[in-house]
N, C-alpha and C positions, 0 to 999 in steps of 0.2 A: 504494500500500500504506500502511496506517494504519503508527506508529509506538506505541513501547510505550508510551510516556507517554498519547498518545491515548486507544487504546485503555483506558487504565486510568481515565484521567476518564469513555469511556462507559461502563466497568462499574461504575465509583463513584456516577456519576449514576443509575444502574438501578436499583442497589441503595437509593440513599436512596428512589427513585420509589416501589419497593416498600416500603418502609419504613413512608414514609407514605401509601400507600395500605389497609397493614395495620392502621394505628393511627388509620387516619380514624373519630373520635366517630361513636357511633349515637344514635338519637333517646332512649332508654334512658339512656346515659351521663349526654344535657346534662339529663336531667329530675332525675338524680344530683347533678347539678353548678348547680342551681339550688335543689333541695332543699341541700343543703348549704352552702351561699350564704343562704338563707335562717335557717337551724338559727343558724350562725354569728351571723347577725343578733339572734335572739333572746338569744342566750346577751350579746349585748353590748346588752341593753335597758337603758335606765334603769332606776337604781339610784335610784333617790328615792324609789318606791313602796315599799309594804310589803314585807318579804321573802317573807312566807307569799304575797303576792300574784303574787310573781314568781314562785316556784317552781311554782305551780299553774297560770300562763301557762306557764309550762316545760312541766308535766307533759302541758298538755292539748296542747302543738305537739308534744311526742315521741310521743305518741298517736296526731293526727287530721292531722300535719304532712304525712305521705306521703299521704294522697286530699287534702289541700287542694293540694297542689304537681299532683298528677297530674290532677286536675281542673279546675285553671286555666289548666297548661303545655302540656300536652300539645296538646288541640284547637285550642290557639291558636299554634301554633308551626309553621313552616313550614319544611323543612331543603333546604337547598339543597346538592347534594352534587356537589363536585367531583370527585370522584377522593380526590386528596392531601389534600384540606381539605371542610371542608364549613361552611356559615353557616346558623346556626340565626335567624330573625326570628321573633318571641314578641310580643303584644300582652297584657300585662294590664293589666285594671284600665285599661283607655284611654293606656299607657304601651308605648310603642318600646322592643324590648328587640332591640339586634341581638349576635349572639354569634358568633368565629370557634372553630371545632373543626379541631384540627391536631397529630397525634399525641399523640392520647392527652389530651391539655390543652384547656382552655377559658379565650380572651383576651375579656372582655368589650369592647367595642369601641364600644355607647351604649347606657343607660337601665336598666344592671344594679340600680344603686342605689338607683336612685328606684323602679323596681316592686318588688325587695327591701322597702323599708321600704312600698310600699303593703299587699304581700301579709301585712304581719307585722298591720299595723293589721286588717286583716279577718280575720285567725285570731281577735281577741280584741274 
């Protein structure tokens, strides 16, 4: 016969199972979560240029930012889904982008940064 302590670590571990099986990122989320990552980027562009120039790099990534994102990420994104977790692998612009998705969050894990600023260069 189980004991109650047992018993309650296997219903605690259920519980998280389900947890994270509910909050496991869809391919939607991470294309959110790399649009956003990107947005991010822009907003911390070099300041050396003109201002009028950066705001209209602004104006045109808040514009045409969601088909550039969803046109580059999407077909080239691969999502591996575990259950609890799932790993997003992305190729742009000839850059390894590997990503973990795990309730609800996105851990970059390699090549966030570097295709980040390639994709910002090719918006403008």
């Amino acid at each position: 016969m189980m004991s109650n302590l047992t018993l309650g670590g296997v219903v605690a571990g259920l519980l998280v199972a389900v947890w994270l099986a509910a909050t496991n990122p869809t391919m939607d989320a991470y294309v959110q979560f790399v649009e956003a990552r990107l947005t991010a980027e822009i907003e911390k562009m070099d300041q050396s240029g003109p201002r009028r120039d950066r705001d209209l790099i602004k104006a045109i990534f808040r514009a045409q930012g969601p088909k550039l994102v969803e046109g580059l990420v999407r077909p080239k994104t691969t999502r591996s889904n575990w259950g609890l977790w799932s790993l997003f692998e992305t190729n742009v612009l000839d850059q390894p982008v590997l990503v973990l998705g795990v309730a609800g969050h996105f851990v970059p894990l390699r090549g966030v940064e570097e295709a980040t600023v390639r994709v910002g260069r090719l918006a403008f």
